[in-house]
N, C-alpha and C positions, 0 to 999 in steps of 0.2 A: 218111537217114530223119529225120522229124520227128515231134516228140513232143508231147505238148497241157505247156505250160509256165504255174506260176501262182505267184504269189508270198502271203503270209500277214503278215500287217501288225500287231504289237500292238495298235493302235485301231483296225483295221475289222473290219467283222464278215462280208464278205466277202473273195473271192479277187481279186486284182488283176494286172493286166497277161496276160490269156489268152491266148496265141496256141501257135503252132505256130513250133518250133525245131529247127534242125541240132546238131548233136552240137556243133561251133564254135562256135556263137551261143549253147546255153546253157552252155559251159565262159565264153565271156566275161560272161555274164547271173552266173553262182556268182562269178566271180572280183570284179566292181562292185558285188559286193550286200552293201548295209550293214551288215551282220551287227552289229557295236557299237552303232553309233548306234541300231541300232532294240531292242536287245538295251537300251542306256542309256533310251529312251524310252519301253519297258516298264517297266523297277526306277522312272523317277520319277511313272509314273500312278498314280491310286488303281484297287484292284483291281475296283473295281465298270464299269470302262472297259475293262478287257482283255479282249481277245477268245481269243486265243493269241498263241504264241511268233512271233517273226520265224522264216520257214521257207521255203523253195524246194520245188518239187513238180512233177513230172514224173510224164506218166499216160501209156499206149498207147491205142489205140480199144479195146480190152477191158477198160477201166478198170486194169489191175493198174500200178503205181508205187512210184515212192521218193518219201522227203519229208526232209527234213533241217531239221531245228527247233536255235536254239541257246539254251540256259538257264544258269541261274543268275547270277552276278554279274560284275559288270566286271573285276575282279581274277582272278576263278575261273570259268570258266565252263564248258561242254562242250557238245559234241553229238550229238546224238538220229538216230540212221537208223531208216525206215522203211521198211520195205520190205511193201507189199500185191501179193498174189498168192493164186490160190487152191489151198488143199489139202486132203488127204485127213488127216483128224484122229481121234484116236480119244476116244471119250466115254464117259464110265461111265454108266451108271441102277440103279435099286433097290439102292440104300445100297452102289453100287461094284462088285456081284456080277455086272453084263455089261455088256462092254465091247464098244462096236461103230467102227466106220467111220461117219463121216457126211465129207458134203463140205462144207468151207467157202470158200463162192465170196469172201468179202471177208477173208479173214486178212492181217492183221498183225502182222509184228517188230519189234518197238519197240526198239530197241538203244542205251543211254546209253552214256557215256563213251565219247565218238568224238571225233575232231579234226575240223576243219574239212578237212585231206586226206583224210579216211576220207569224209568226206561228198560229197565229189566223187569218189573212186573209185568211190564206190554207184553214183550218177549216171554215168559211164562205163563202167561194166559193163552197164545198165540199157538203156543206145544202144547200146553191142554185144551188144545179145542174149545177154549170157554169165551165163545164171543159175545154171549150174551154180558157180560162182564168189561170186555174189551169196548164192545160199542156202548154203551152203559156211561164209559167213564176216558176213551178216547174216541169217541163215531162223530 
């Protein structure tokens, strides 16, 4: 199966390199990707140039994806899993007193403190279809 693949660039302000990849092709695209250097090329911009994090992103045709963003410092760093999918949430109104169901078709788990192997297991679970695993341990 192939999955819509895009990359996230501290200076651009778009997504870069779009195409469509084998589960191979983007464990070798995660394994080559610069993750410091562009991690280093963020810490030395002025912040009025940033756009976002160096990040990797993987979407299906129904939009739902992972994204893997890496932060903070060259010394210290970590990483962000994201996992979008859509689900059934519950919401309060009138100061808390009813709580309902609504569907949220674009939710996200933003999940810090991850490794850089934690952010490729997302990504491999995400091409085998194994969300029960995915939501399990990033939902």
């Amino acid at each position: 199966m192939k999955l819509k693949y895009s990359e996230s660039h501290p200076l651009k302000s778009y997504l870069v390199n779009e195409q469509l990849l084998t589960k191979d092709e983007f464990i070798a695209k995660f394994n080559d990707f610069q993750w410091l250097d562009l991690l280093k090329l963020q810490l030395s911009a002025n912040e009025n140039q940033i756009h976002n994090s160096p990040s990797l992103n993987i979407e299906d045709d129904k939009g739902d994806g992972v994204s893997v963003s890496i932060v903070g410092d060259l010394n210290e760093y970590e990483f962000y899993v994201c996992y979008k999918r859509p689900i059934t949430r519950k919401k309060a109104k009138w100061f808390g007193l009813v709580e309902y169901d609504y569907y949220d078709k674009d939710f996200c788990s933003v999940i810090p403190e991850q490794t850089k192997e934690d952010g490729l297991k997302a990504f491999v679970l995400f091409y085998e279809r194994n969300f029960e695993e995915l939501e399990n341990r990033w939902g």
